[in-house]
N, C-alpha and C positions, 0 to 999 in steps of 0.2 A: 555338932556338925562343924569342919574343921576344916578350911581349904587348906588343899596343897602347896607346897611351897612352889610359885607359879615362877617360870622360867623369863628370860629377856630376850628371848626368841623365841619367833612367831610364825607357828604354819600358812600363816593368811598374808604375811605383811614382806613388802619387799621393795623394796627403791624405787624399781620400775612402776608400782602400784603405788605410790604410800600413802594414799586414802583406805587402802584396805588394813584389816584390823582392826583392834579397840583401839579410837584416836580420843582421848578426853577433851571433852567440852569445859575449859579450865577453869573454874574460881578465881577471881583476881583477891588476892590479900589485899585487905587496906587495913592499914595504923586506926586508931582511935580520931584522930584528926582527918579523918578517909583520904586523907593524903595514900596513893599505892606503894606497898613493901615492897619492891624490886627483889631485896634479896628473899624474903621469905617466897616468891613466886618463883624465883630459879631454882631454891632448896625443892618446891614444891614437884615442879615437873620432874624435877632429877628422881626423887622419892616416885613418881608415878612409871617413870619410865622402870626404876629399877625392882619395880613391883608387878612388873611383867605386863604393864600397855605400851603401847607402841608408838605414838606418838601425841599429841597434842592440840586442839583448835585451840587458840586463843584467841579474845576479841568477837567473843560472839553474845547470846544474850548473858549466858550464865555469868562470861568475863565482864558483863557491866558497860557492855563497847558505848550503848551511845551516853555514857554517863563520861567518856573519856575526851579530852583534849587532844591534839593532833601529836600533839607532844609527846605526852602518855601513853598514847595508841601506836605509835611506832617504838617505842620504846621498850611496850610489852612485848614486841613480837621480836625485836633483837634480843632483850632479856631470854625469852622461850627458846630460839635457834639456837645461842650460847648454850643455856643450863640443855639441852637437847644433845647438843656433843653432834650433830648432824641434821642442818635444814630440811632435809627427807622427811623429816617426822612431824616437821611444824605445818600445820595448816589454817592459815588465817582467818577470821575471818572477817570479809571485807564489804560487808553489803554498807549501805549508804542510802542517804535520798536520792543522788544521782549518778549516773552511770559514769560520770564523768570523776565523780567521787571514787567509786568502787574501783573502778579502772587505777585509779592514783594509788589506792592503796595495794592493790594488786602489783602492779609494779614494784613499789616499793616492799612486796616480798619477794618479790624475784630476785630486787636486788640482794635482800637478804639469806635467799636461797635456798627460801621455801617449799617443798616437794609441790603442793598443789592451796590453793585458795577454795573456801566457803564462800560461800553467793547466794543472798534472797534475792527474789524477785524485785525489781520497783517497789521502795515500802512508804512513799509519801500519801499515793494514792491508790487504786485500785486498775492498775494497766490492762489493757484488752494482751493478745496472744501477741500482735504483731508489736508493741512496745515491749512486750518481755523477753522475745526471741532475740529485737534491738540491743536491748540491754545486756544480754546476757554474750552474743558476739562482740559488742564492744570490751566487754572487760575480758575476754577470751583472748582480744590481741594485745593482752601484755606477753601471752607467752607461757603463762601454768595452766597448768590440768585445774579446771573450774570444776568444782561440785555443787550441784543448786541443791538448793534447800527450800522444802515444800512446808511450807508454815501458813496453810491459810488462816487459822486462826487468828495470827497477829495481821499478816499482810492484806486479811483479803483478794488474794490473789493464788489461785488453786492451781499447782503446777500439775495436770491431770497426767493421765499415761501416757495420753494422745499428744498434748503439747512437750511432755518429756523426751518421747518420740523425734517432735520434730528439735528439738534443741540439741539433743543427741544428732538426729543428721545433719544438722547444721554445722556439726565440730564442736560446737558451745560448752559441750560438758560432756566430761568419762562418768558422773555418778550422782545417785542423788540422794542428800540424807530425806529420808522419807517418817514425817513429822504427825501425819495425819491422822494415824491410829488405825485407819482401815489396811489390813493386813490380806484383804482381796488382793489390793494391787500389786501388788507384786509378783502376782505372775502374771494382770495384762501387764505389766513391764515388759517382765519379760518376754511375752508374745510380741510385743508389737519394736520393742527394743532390745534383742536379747544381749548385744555387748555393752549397757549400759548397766553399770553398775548399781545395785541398790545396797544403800547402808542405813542400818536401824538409826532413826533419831530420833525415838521417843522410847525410855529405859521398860516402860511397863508392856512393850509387846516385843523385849527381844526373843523370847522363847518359838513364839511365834513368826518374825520375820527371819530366824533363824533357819527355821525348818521349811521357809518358804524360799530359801536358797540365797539371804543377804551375806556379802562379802564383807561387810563392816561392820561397827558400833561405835555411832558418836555418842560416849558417855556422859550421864551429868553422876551419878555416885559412884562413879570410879573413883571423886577425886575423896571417898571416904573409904572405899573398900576395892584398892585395885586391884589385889592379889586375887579375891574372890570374883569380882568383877571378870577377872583376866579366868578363871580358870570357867567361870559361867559361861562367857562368851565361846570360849574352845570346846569346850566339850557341847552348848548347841548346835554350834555348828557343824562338829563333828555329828553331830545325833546321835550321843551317848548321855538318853532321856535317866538314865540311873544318878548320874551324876548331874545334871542340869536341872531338873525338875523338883528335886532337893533344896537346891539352892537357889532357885528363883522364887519357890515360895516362901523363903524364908524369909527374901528380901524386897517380896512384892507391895511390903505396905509401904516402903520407904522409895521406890523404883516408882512408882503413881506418883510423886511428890514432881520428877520431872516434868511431868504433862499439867502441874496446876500453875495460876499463876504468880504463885506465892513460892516457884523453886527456887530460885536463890536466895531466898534465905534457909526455906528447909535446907539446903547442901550444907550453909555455911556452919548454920547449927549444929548438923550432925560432926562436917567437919571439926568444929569445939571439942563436942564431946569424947571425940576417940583422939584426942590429942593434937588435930592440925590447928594452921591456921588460917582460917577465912577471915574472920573479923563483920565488922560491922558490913551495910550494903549503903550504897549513895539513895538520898533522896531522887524520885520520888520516891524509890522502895521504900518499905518500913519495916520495922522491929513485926515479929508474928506476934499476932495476938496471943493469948493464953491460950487457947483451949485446940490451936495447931500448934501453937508448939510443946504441947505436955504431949500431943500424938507423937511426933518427930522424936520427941525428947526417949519418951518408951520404946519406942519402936528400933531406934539407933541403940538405946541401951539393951535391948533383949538380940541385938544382933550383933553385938561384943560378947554378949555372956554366950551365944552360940558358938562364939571363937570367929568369927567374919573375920575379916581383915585387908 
C-alpha cells in the first residue's frame, strides 16, 4: 500500500479559513542537551508543508509548550512563520494558566502574522462556563480567529456543544479542535452551531469525524507520515471509503498513540525511525519504557515496509 504523491495544494484550505485542512500539531526538535534545534524545526515544517499539509500548530502539547521559556516559545512560532513562507498557515498555540498570559501570546502572533491561534480553556483549575466564556473573549481581542480546544481530559474542563455554542455567538471562536473521542458531537455541533467549525484533534477518529462533516485535522503523525496523512485526510473527507479506509487501518495502531499519554514520545520515536528528527522529550516526560516502545517500534516499522510516507 503506497500513498500518492500528495500535492501542496488543498481543496479544504484557504487564507480566509486557515484553520481548515491538515494543520500539524508540531514536534519540537531538541539536541541531546534538550536545548531546541531551531534549524532542524524550520527544515521540519518546510518538509511537512512540502508533503502536502497545510499548515502548522506549534507550541501546543505535542511542541512541549509548557516545558518552554518565554524565549523559546516566541521563538518557535517566528522560526514556524519563517520556515512556513506565509503566517496564514501558522497557528499557535497559546493557552496558558492565565488569560492575561494567553492573550500576550496571542498578540504576539498577530504580530507575527499568524492566520488564527489555539486556545484551551482555563488549565490552572476547573472553570465554571461563565470564567471560560471570559476567557476565551478576552484573548479573542487581540484580533485572530481563536480555535478552542476541547481537552477535558487534561483540563478538566468540558467544552460541551452547548457551551461551544455559546462561545461561537459570542465572536470568541470560528472552530474547535474536538479532542474528546465522542464522534456524536459533532453533529449536535452542528445543530446547535452550524457555522462553527469542527476540526479533528484526536488522529484515531479522523475516519469518523471526517464523515461527520469536520473541515480540519490537527495532526500529531503527520509529523511521521505527511504525505499519507495528507492523502488520508482528502480523500475522508472527500468520502472516497476505497481509499481512506485502507489507509487508516493501516495506520490505526500508530493514530491511538495520539490519544495516550505517552504521545510525544511515541511521535518522536516513530519520527527516528523513518529518518526525522524529534530527539529526546524535556523532563517530566520520560524515555517509554520497553514494552511501548517495541509496540511503536513495530508498528512504525511495518508502516514503512507498506510504503507510508
Amino acid at each position: 500500500m503506497t500513498a500518492s504523491t500528495a500535492s501542496t495544494s488543498s481543496p479544504t484550505w484557504n487564507a480566509d479559513r486557515p484553520w481548515r485542512g491538515i494543520m500539524v500539531a508540531t514536534a519540537l526538535p531538541l539536541r541531546a542537551d534538550l536545548s531546541v534545534d531551531y534549524d532542524a524545526y524550520a527544515e521540519h515544517v518546510r518538509w511537512l508543508i512540502d508533503n502536502g499539509c497545510d499548515g502548522v500548530v506549534p507550541n501546543g502539547s505535542l511542541g512541549e509548550y509548557q516545558t518552554l521559556t518565554d524565549d523559546e516559545r516566541a521563538r518557535v512560532v517566528r522560526t514556524a512563520v519563517e520556515a512556513a513562507g506565509d503566517g496564514a498557515r501558522v497557528m499557535p498555540g497559546v493557552s496558558a494558566y492565565g488569560s492575561a498570559q494567553s492573550r500576550r501570546w496571542a498578540e504576539q502572533a498577530a504580530e507575527q502574522g499568524c492566520g488564527s491561534v489555539l486556545l484551551l480553556p482555563p488549565n490552572a483549575y476547573r472553570a465554571d462556563e461563565p470564567a471560560v466564556r471570559a476567557h476565551y473573549a478576552d484573548v479573542a481581542r487581540a484580533g485572530l480567529p481563536v480555535v478552542g480546544y476541547n481537552n477535558l481530559i487534561d483540563t478538566k474542563v468540558d467544552l460541551t456543544p452547548a457551551l461551544l455554542a455559546q462561545l461561537h455567538g459570542d465572536g470568541s471562536i470560528v472552530a474547535v479542535k474536538e479532542f474528546s473521542g465522542d464522534v456524536r458531537r459533532a453533529y449536535e455541533i452542528a445543530e446547535l452551531a452550524p457555522e462553527l467549525d469542527v476540526l479533528i484533534g484526536a488522529d484515531d477518529v479522523l475516519l469518523e469525524l471526517s464523515l461527520a462533516g469536520a473541515v480540519g485535522w490537527i495532526a500529531g503523525y503527520a509529523n511521521v507520515f505527511p504525505a499519507t496523512c495528507a492523502e488520508l485526510y482528502h480523500a475522508a473527507t472527500a468520502g472516497r471509503l476505497d481509499t481512506a479506509l485502507p489507509l487508516y487501518k493501516s495506520l490505526h495502531s500508530l493514530l491511538r498513540w495520539d490519544s495516550r499519554t505517552q504521545f510525544v514520545q511515541a511521535i518522536k520515536l516513530s519520527m527516528g525511525l523513518v529518518g526525522r528528527h524529534g530527539g529526546p522529550t524535556r523532563p517530566p516526560r520520560m524515555p517509554l519504557p520497553a514494552a511501548p516502545e517495541s509496540s511503536v517500534r513495530a508498528a512504525t516499522e511495518k508502516a514503512v515496509a507498506d510504503g507510508l510516507r
